[in-house]
N, C-alpha and C positions, 0 to 999 in steps of 0.2 A: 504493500500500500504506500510504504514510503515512496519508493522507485516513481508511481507513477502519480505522487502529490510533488514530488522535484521536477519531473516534468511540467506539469502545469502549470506550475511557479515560473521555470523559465522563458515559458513559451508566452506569459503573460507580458514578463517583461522586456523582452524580445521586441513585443509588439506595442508597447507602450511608451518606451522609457528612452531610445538611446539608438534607431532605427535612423541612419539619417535618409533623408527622402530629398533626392537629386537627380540628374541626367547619370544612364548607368553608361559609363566609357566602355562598358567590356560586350562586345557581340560575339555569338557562338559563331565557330568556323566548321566545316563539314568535317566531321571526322571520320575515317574510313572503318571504324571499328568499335565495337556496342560493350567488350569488356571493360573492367577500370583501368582506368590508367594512374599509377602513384607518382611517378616521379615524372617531371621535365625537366629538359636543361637545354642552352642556349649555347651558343660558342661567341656567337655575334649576333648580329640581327636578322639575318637570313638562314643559318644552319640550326637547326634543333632537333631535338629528339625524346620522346616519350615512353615510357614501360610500364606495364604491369600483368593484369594478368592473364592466364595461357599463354604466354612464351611473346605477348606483344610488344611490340619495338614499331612505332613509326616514326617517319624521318617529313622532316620537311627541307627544301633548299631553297625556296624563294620566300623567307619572311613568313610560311603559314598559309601562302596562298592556295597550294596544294599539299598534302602530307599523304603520303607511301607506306605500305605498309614493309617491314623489311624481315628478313628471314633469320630468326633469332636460332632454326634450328633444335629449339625445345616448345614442349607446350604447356609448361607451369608456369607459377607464382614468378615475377621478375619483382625483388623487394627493393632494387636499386637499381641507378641507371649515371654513368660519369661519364664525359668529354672535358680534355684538357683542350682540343682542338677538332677543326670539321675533321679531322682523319683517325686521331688517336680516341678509343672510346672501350669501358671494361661496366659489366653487369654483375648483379648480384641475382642467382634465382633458386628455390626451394622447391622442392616437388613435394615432400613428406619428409619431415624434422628427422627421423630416423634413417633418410638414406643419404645423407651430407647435404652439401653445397656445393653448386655450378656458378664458375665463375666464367662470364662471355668477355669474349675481348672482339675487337674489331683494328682495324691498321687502315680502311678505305672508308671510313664514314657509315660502315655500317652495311656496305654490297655485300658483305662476308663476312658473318659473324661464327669465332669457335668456340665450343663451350669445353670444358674441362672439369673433372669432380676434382672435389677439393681433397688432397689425399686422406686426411683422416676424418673421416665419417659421423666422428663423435661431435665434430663442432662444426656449428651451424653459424650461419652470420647473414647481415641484414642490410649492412653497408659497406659500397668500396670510395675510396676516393684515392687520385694519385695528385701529387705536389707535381711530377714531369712525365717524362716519357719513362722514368727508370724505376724513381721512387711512389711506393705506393702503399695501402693499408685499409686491411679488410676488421669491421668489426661485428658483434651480434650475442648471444645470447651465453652468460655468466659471465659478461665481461670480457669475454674473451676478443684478442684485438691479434693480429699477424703484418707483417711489412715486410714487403720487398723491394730489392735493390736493383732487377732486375726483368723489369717488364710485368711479373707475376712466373715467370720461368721457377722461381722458388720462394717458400715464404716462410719466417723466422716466425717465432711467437715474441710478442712484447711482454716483457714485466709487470703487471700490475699490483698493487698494492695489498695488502691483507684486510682493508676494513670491508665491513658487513655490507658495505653498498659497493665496494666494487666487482663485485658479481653482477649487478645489475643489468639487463641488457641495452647494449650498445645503438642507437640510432642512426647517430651523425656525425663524420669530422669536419673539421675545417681548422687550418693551419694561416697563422699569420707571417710566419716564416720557415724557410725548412728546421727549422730548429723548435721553435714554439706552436705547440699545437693544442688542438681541446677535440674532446669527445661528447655527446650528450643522450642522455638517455634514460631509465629508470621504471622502477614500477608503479604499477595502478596502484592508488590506496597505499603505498608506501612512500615514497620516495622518488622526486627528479634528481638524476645525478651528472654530472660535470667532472670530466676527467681529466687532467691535464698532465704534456709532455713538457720538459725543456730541452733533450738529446735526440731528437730527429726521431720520437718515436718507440726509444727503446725501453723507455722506464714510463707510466703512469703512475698518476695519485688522482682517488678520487674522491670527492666530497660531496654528502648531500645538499641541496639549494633550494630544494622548492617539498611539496607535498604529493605533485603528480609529475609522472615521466614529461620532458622536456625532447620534444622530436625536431626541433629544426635549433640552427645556429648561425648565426649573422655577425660580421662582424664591421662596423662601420667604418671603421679605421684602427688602425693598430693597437689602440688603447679601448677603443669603444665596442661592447660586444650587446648582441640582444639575444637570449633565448628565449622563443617561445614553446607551449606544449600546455597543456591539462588533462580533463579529463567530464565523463559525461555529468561526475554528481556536482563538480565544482567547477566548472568551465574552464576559461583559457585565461594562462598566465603567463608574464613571464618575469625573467631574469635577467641583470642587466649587470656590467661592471663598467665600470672606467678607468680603471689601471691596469686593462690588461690581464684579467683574472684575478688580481689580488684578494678586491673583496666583490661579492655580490651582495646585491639585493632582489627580493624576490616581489611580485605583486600579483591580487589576484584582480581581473580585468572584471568582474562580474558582468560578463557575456558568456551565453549558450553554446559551447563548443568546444572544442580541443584546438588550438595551435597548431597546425601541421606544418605550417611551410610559410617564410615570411621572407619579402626582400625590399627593400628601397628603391623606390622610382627615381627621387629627389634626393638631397640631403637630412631633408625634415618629411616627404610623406613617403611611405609605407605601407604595402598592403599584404595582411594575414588571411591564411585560408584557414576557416576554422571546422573543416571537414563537413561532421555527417547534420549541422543545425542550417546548414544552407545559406548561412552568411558570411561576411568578409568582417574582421577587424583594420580598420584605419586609422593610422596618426596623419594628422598635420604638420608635427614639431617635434619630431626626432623622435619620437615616444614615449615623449611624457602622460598625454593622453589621448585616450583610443575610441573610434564611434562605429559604432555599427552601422552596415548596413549589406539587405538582401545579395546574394548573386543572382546573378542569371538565371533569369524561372527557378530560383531558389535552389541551384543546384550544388552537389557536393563535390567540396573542389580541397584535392590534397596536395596539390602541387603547385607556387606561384614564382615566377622568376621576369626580373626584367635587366635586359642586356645593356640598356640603356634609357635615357628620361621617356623616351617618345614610342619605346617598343617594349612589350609585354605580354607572356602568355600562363593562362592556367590551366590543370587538368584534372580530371576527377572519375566519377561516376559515368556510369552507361558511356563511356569514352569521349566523354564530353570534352571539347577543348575549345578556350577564350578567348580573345584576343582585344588586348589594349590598343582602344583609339581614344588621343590625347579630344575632349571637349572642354567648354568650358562648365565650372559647376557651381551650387550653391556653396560652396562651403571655400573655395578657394576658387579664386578666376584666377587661371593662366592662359596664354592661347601659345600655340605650338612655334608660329614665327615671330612673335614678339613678345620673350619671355619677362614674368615681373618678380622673377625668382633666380637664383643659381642653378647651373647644370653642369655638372663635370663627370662626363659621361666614362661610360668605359673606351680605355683603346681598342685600334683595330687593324691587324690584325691582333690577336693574344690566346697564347704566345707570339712572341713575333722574331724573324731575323730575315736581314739584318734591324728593317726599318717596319716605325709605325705609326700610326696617325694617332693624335690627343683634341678631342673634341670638345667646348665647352662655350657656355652662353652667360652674357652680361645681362642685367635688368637697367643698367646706367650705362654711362662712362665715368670710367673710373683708372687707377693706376694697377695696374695688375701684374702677379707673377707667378711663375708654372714652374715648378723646379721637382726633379728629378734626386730622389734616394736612394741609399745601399739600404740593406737589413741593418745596418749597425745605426741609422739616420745619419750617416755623414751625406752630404750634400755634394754630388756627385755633377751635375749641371743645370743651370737656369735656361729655362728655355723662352720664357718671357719676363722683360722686367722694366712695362714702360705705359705709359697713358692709352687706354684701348676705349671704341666708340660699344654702345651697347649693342648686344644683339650676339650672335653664333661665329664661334672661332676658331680655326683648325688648326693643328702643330702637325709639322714633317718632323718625327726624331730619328735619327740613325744609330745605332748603337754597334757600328763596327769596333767601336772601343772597349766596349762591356766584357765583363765575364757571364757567365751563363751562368742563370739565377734569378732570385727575388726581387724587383725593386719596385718603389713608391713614387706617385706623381701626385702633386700636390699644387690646389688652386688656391692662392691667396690674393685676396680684395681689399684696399686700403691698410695694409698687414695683418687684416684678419685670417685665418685660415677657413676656407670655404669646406674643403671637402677634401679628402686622402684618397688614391684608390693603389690599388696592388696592379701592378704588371708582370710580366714573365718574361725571360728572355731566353734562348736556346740556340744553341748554334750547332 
C-alpha cells in the first residue's frame, strides 16, 4: 500500500509543483528499431551511435538524419556502448549473468563489429570506457573494475579497497586525466558510491555519497564534477564536488525519477534524463537548481549527450530517439545566430592530429582569451589574446608540437574564466 500511496504523491507533484510549461526543443527522429536503447554517444556532431537491447547498435553519419542499423553480431543485452573517435569504438553486453561478459570492439565505425567472452566467466561488468586507442577499463558488479594497456588484447584486474561499499556495483567512469579518475555507482536502498583513482587506474578507494546508486558522471571542468542517479521511492539526486573529488555534497532534487544520464548544453544549462517518470530535469545555472519538465509524448529516455551548444540527442524506450533543435523558450531566450550567452563548444576533430578547430560565441565585444593546457595546468599556448566583436568564432590549432595526450582549452572573458573543456591528442 505504501509503494503505491508514493506513487500518487509523486505523480501529484509532478503535475502540480515544478513542470515547466514551454516550447519542447527536442523532436523524435525515425528510429529504425522498437527495442530500448540505453546508451548514446557522439564523437562530433555528425557520427553517433546507440545500444541496447538484442544485440542493437545503430549508427548515424549525417547528424541523425538517417541512422542504420549495424551488425553487432550478438542478440542480447548491450549494457554499454564507447567511441573515443568515428573509427575507434568497444561495447559492453550480457546475455545471462552466469555465462560472463562480451566485450564488442569495432576499428571502422562500427561496419565490423567483434565480440569476445570475457575470459573468466565469474565477472560480469556493465561499463567500458577507454582514455585512447590503448588504455582502457571495464567495470560492473562487486566492484569489480579491469584495465588495459593494450586495445582490450588483455586485461589486468585493479585494486580496490576493503570497505563495505566497494563491492558495490560499478556504472560509470570518466577520467579527468590519464592519471585521475572516478567511478560511480551503488545500491538501491543502500548506498551511491564514488570511486576514485590517482595511478592511471590501478588502485581505487571508494566512498559512500548519497542514499541511492549514482549512474551517470559529468564533469564540468577539472575541479567541477556532477553526479547524478536515484531511485523510484526517493527520486533523482545528485552529487557535486569542486575540488576535484575532495569533498562532496549530496542533494535530493525532489522530482519523480532516477538520474540516468546528464550532460551540458551551455556552461550553466543542462539536461537530465530521468528515465522511467517520462520527464527531463533542467538547470539554468550550473546546477544549483533544477525544473522539470515533460519529454516527448512523455517518453522514457536513458541516455542524453550533447557534442556541442547547438547539437543534441536522447535515447530510451521502444527505440525512441530525440533530437535537439536550438528554439527560443520561456525560461531563457537564446537564439542560435545571435547568442546572449557563452559557448565554448567542443573541438573538432577529437581526438585530433595533427590539427583542430576551437569553436566558441561572444554575447558582446569584449577582450578575450583561449589558451591551451598540459595535465599539470602549465600553460602551454594562447591562442587568442585581444578585443573580439560579438557573435561565433573559430581557432585553427596545430599541434605538430605536442606530445600525445590530455590537454585543456580554456575560454576566458574580461579575465573571467568562461568554460574549461578537455581535448585529446594522438599521433
Amino acid at each position: 500500500m505504501r509503494f503505491y500511496t508514493l506513487i500518487l504523491i509523486f505523480v501529484i507533484t509532478a503535475g502540480t509543483k515544478s513542470v515547466a510549461f514551454q516550447d519542447d526543443p527536442w523532436i523524435r527522429q525515425v528510429s529504425p528499431v522498437s527495442t530500448v536503447l540505453l546508451n548514446c554517444t557522439f564523437t562530433d556532431t555528425l557520427n553517433g551511435w546507440a545500444a541496447g537491447d538484442s544485440g542493437v547498435i545503430i549508427h548515424t553519419s549525417n547528424g541523425g538524419n538517417n541512422w542504420i542499423i549495424q551488425n553487432s553480431t550478438i542478440e542480447y543485452y548491450i549494457n554499454d556502448i564507447f567511441f573515443i573517435n568515428k573509427r575507434l569504438g568497444w561495447g559492453i553486453a550480457n546475455e545471462f549473468l552466469l555465462d560472463g561478459t562480451t566485450i564488442l570492439k569495432t576499428t571502422d565505425g562500427g561496419n565490423l563489429w567483434t565480440a569476445q567472452n570475457f575470459p573468466d566467466s565469474s565477472k560480469i561488468f556493465r561499463t567500458i570506457y577507454f582514455l585512447d586507442s590503448l588504455n582502457g577499463y571495464i567495470g560492473g558488479f562487486q566492484g569489480t573494475i579491469f584495465k588495459t594497456t593494450n586495445a582490450g588484447a588483455s586485461w589486468i584486474q585493479s585494486s580496490n579497497d576493503s570497505t563495505f561499499f566497494s563491492a558495490f556495483p560499478i556504472a560509470k567512469f570518466a577520467f579527468v586525466t590519464p592519471e585521475i579518475g572516478f567511478a560511480c555507482g551503488g545500491q538501491i536502498d543502500i548506498a551511491g558510491v564514488i570511486w576514485q583513482t590517482t595511478d592511471s587506474g590501478l588502485n581505487w578507494k571508494a566512498e559512500a555519497q548519497s542514499p541511492e546508486p549514482i549512474y551517470d558522471i559529468y564533469f564540468k571542468d577539472p575541479l567541477k564534477i556532477i553526479c547524478v542517479g536515484g531511485d523510484f521511492e526517493y527520486g533523482a539526486q545528485i552529487i557535486r564536488s569542486s575540488n576535484s573529488g575532495l569533498n562532496w555534497t549530496y542533494r535530493n532534487l525532489g522530482l519523480f525519477g532516477q538520474g540516468q544520464s546528464v550532460d551540458f548544453r551551455t556552461p550553466d544549462e543542462a539536461w537530465m534524463a530521468l528515465g522511467f517518470s517520462g520527464t527531463w530535469a533542467i538547470t539554468y545555472d550550473g546546477g544549483n537548481n533544477w525544473i522539470e519538465m515533460f519529454t516527448t509524448d512523455t517518453t522514457t529516455l536513458y541516455s542524453v549527450v550533447f557534442p556541442d551548444s547547438l547539437h543534441g540527442w536522447a535515447v530510451g524506450k521502444d527505440g525512441v530517439i530525440l533530437k535537439y533543435i536550438p528554439v527560443k523558450t520561456g525560461i531563457q531566450n537564446y537564439y542560435t545566430d545571435s547568442p546572449d550567452t557563452y559557448f565554448l563548444n567542443q573541438n573538432y576533430p577529437n581526438p585530433f592530429n595533427p590539427s583542430t578547430t576551437i569553436n566558441y560565441s561572444l554575447p558582446e565585444k569584449e577582450f578575450v582569451s583561449v589558451k591551451i593546457y598540459d595535465v599539470t595546468g602549465k600553460e602551454i599556448v594562447s591562442l587568442v589574446n585581444k578585443l573580439q566583436e560579438a557573435g561565433n568564432h573559430n581557432i585553427y590549432f596545430n599541434g605538430d608540437n605536442l606530445q600525445s595526450g590530455i590537454y585543456f582549452y580554456t575560454l576566458i572573458a574580461d579575465g573571467a574564466i568562461i568554460k574549461t573543456r578537455k581535448m585529446i591528442f594522438l599521433k
